[in-house]
C-alpha positions, 0 to 999 in steps of 0.5 A: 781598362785604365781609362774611362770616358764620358760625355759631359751634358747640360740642358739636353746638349753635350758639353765636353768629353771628359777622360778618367783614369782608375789609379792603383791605390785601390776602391775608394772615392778617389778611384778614378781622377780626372786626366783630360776635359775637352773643356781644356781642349775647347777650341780644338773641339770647337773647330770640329763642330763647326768644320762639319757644321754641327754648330748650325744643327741640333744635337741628337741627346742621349745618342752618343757613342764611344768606340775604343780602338786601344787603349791609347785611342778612342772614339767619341761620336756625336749625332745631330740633325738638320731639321728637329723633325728629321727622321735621319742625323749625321755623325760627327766623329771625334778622336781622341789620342794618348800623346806617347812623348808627353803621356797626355790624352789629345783630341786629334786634328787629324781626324777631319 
């Protein structure tokens, strides 16, 4: 594949869904560069949490998943529960879309 994704964690909660892209000019240090953070999309990613409410839970750490469709379109889906104790969690699903008119990677709003 061409791309790479990854969750960007601090202090036991997820931060940003970060996106890589490998570049043809071979096995270096610079292999894989940056194309998109969800930091740059921040609002967007924002709004999701808080449309289903994920903004008021705990995050589930270390239980995200990613699920590529395609390779233009990916999965990033977050767990978090109501109560610390709680023995069951509710997914939230974000998705991830490469805009084919611009070539740029998006979180999709049509994913709620």
């Amino acid at each position: 594949m061409r791309y790479i994704v990854g969750f960007e964690s601090e202090m036991g909660a997820t931060e940003h869904v970060n996106i890589l892209e490998r570049q043809d000019s071979g096995y270096y240090e610079g292999y894989y560069k940056q194309v998109y953070s969800s930091s740059d999309d921040s609002k967007n990613y924002d709004n999701h949490k808080k449309f289903y409410q994920a903004d008021k839970a705990q995050q589930v750490y270390d239980s995200e998943i990613f699920t590529w469709v395609n390779g233009d379109k990916f999965y990033a889906d977050s767990f978090y529960k109501l109560n610390e104790a709680d023995s069951a969690a509710f997914r939230v699903r974000y998705t991830f879309i490469k805009n084919a008119s611009t070539d740029k990677w998006q979180l999709y709003e049509g994913s709620r």
